[in-house]
N, C-alpha and C positions, 0 to 999 in steps of 0.2 A: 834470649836468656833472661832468668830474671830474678829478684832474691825478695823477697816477702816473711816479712817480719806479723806476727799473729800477733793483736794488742786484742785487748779486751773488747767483745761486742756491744755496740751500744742499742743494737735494735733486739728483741726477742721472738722476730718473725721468721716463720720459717725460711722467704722467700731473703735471699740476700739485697742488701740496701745496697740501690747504686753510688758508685762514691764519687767522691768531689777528687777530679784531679788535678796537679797542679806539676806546672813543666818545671824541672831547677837545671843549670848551667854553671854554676856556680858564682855566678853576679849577684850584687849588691842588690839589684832591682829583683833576682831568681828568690831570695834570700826576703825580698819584703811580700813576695806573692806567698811565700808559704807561710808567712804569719796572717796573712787575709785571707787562706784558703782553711787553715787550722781553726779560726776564728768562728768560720763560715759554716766547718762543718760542727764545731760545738754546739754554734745555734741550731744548725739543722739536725742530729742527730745521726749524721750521718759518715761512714768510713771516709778516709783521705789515703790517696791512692799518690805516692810523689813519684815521678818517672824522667830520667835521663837519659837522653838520646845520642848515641853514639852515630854520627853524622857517616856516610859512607867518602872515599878522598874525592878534591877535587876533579879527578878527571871519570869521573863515577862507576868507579872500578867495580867487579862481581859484588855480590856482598857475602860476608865470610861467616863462613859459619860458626858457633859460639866459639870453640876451642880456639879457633884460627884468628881470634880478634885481636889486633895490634895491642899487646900487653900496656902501654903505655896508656892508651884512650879507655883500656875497661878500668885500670887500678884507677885514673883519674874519676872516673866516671862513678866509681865507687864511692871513692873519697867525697866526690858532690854530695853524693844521697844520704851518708853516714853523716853531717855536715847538717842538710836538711831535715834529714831524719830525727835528728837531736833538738835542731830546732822545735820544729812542731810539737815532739814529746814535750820538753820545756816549755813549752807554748800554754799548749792543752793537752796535759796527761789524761782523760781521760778518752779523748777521740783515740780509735782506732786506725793506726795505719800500717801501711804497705809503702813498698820502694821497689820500680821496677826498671833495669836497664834492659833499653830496647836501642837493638840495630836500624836504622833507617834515615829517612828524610825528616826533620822537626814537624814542617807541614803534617806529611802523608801519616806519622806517628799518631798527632794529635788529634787529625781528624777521623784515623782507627778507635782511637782511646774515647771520642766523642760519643759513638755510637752507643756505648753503654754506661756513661756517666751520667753524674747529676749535672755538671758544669763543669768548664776546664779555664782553668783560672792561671795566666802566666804574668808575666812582669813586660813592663813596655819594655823594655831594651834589655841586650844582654849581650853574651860571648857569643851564641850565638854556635857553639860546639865546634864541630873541625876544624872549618874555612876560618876562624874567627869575627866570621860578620855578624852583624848589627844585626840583635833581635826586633828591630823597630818594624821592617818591612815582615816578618814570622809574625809578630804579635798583631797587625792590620787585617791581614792575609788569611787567617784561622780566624780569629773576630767575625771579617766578612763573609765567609764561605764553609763555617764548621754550622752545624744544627743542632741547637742546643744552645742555652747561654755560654758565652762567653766574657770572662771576666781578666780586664787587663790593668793593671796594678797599678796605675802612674803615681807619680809620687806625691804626697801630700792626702787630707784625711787620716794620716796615722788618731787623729785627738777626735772625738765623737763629736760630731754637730749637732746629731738629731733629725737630721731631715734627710732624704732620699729625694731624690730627681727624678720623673721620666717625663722623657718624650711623647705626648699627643697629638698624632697627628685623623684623621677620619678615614683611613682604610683597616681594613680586616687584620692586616698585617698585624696592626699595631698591639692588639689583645695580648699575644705572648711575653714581650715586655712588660705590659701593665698587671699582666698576671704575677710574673716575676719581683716588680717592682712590688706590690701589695704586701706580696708573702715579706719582701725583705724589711717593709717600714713595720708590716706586724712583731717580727722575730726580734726585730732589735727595738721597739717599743718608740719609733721616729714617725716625725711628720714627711707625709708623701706631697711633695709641689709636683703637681701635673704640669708641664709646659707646652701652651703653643702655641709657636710662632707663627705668623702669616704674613703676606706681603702681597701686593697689589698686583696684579699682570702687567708686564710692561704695558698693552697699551691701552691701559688704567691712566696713564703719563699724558696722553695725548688730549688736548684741551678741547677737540668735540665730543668725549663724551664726558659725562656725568658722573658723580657716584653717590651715594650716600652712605657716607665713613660710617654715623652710628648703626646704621642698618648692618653695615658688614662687620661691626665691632660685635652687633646684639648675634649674626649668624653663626660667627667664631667661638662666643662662646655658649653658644646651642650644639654645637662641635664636642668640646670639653663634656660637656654634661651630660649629654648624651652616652659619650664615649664610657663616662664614667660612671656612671649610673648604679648598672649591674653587679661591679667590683667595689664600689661602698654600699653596696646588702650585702654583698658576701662578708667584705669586713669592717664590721661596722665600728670596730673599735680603733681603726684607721684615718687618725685626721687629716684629712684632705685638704690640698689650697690649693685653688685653680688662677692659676699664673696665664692671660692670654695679653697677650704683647705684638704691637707688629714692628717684628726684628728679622734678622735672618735668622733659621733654626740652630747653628752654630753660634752664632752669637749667644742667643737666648740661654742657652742648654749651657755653654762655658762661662755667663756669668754666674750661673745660678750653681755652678758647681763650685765655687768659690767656697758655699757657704754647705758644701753638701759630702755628705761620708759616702756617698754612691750613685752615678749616673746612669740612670736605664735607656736605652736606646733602640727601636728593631733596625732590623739588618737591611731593612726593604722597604718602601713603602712608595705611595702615589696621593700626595696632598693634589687636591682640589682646586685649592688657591694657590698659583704660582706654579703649580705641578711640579715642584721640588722631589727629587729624587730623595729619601732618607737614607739608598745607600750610600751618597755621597756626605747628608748629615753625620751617620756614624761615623765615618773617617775624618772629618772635619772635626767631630765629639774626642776619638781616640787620638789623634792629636793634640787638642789643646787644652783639653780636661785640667782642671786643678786638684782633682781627686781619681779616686779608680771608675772604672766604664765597664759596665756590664752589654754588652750588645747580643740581643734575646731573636734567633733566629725560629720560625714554627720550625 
């Protein structure tokens, strides 16, 4: 079931614009994603889709069909989105939105909704719908395993810094993030700090062999440069600062959020040096971010 409200078109193509969706709950943290996703699709030009999900019970009873839905959970669920919905109008009157209540899993919802959106932007924590659990482990979980960016709200960057964050690390992986990261420092007129971290092999440590620190300081950031290259011709009006440090990737990426309005991250990768998993980065990123985490899956 679902109720859709028709605002005003912002695209004039025949082909309809995929929208920016964003989960609400009726949490504090639900409630700051829909002012980043309103925000996001002003910049973008693009619909804002707000969706509440009606959780199936505890013991994962049939699932019911519209009429049959426990009157308490849809009038609530209503109330979320008229709630939301006012927000975002308030927000950004002229972006285009929709509000849809959907029967299911929060997961299994989002990663439906993923398929044909531009990004699905939720809040780190929240109610969490039925069960009343903790959207910490829902907001990780879709991050990690939805295709698509994914953008998770945590608190802080409400006040504009100017700059944007991503992660560089030297696999293929990484491009979708750096793509996403470009467009975001273009849209909002911010400087993009590329970061990357590297770190020695353990048995780097071990005192018969050698190294030559400057050599592997100069090959890191042949990495960066490389990496970056192609995406400052594309935008060239993108000021770029290459950040290469040797930290742990979580470190690096949650200081540098500190001072940052958004942190780009991919979902996966295979650094070279230290053979650092990134899927383990971006959770380590959605964790302890001081602003919101975008994590950019191909």
């Amino acid at each position: 079931m679902s109720q859709k409200d028709a605002g005003q078109p912002v695209s004039g193509t025949q082909d309809a614009p995929s929208p920016i969706v964003v989960a609400v709950d009726g949490s504090a943290e639900a409630e700051r994603a829909v002012c980043w996703a309103a925000d996001d699709a002003f910049r973008r030009r693009l619909p804002l889709r707000i969706v509440h999900v009606v959780e199936r019970g505890p013991y994962d009873i049939p699932r019911f069909s519209a009429p049959e839905w426990p009157g308490s959970l849809v009038a609530s669920g209503r109330k979320v989105l008229t709630v939301a919905e006012r927000a975002a109008r308030e927000r950004r009157p002229s972006v285009e939105v929709t509000i849809e209540l959907v029967e299911g899993t929060t997961v299994g919802v989002l990663r439906d909704q993923a398929a044909g959106a531009a990004e699905i932007v939720l809040g780190s924590r929240g109610l969490g719908g039925f069960t009343g659990a903790l959207m910490g482990s829902v907001s990780t979980y879709v991050a990690t395993h939805t295709h698509g960016p994914v953008i998770v709200v945590r608190p802080g960057g409400e006040e504009a810094r100017g700059e944007i964050v991503v992660g560089v690390d030297d696999s293929p992986q990484s491009e979708p993030a750096l793509a996403y990261a470009f467009e975001q420092a273009r849209l909002r007129g911010a400087v993009l700090r590329a970061v990357h971290a590297w770190q020695l092999p353990v048995h780097a440590f071990a005192p018969e062999i050698s190294y030559d620190m400057d050599e592997i300081r100069q090959a890191q950031h042949r990495v960066v440069s490389q990496r970056l290259g192609a995406w400052q011709e594309k935008f060239p009006e993108v000021t770029v600062v290459e950040d290469v440090q040797s930290a742990h990737p979580v470190d690096a990426l949650t200081d540098a959020s500190a001072r940052a309005d958004l942190v780009v991250v991919g979902s996966r990768g295979m650094s070279s040096v230290g053979a650092a998993l990134l899927g383990s980065v971006s959770r380590g990123v959605l964790h302890h971010a001081h602003c919101p985490v975008a994590v950019v899956r191909s």
